[in-house]
C-alpha positions as CSV (number, residue, x, y, z in Angstrom):
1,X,-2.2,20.8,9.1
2,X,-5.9,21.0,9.1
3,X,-7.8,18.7,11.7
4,X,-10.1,15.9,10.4
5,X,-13.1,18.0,11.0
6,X,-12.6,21.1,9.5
7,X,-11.7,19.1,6.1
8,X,-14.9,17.0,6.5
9,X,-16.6,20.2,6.2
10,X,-16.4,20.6,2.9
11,X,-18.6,17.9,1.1
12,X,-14.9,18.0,-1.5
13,X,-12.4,17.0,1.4
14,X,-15.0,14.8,2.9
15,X,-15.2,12.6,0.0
16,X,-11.3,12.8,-0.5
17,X,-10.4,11.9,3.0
18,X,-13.0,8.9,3.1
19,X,-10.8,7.2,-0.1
20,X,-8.0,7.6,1.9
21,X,-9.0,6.5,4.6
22,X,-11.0,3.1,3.2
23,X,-7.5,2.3,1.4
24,X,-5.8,2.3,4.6
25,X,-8.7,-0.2,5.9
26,X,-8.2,-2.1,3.0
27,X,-4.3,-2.4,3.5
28,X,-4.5,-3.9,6.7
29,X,-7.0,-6.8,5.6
30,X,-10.3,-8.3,7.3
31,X,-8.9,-7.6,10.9
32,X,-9.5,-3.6,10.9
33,X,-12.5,-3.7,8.5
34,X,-14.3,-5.1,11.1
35,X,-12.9,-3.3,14.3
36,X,-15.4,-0.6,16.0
37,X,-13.5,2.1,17.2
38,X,-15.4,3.9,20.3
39,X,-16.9,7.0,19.5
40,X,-14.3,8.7,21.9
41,X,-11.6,7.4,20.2
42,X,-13.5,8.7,16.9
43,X,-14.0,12.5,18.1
44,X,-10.3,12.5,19.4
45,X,-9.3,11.8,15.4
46,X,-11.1,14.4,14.2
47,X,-9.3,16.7,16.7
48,X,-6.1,15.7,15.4
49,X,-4.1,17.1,11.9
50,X,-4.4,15.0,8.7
51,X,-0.6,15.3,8.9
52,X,-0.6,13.2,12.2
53,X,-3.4,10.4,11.0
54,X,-1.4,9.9,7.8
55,X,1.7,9.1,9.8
56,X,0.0,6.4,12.2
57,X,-1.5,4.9,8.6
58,X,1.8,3.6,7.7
59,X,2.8,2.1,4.4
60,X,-0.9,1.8,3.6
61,X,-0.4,5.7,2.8
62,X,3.1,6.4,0.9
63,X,4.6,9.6,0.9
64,X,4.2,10.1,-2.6
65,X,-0.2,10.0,-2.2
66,X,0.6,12.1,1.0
67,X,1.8,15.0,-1.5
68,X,-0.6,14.3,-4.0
69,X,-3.1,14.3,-1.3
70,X,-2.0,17.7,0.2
71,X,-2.0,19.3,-3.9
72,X,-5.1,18.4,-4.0
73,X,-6.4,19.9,-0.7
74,X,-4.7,22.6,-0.8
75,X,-7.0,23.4,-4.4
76,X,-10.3,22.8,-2.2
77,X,-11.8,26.5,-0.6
78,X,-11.8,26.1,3.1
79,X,-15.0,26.3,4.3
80,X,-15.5,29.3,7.1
């Protein structure tokens, strides 16, 4: 339930989330590799929960990495 910024806080969850996240770039092909999103549109993500950004990834992020994802979070110290 963490927002996107408080995980990239920690250089850990930083590196994990930006696998995750380049997989679900990869899954949708050459289209959303090359789509700039505004920087608006950028700091309203990092406002919003993982939980919530995994859900609009789709099938690009199953439910099984979702848990595997959240195990492995949940091991990373929360930065204060």
């Amino acid at each position: 339930m963490d927002s996107m910024a408080d995980l990239q806080k920690n250089p850990q969850a930083a590196a994990l989330l930006a696998k995750i996240m380049d997989r679900a770039t990869d899954s949708y092909g050459d289209v959303a590799k090359n789509v700039q999103m505004p920087e608006a549109v950028q700091r309203q993500m990092t406002r919003m929960p993982l939980q919530s950004l995994l859900k609009q990834a789709g099938k690009a992020v199953p439910p099984a990495m979702v848990q595997q994802l959240n195990a492995t979070l949940n091991k990373i110290k929360k930065e204060n």
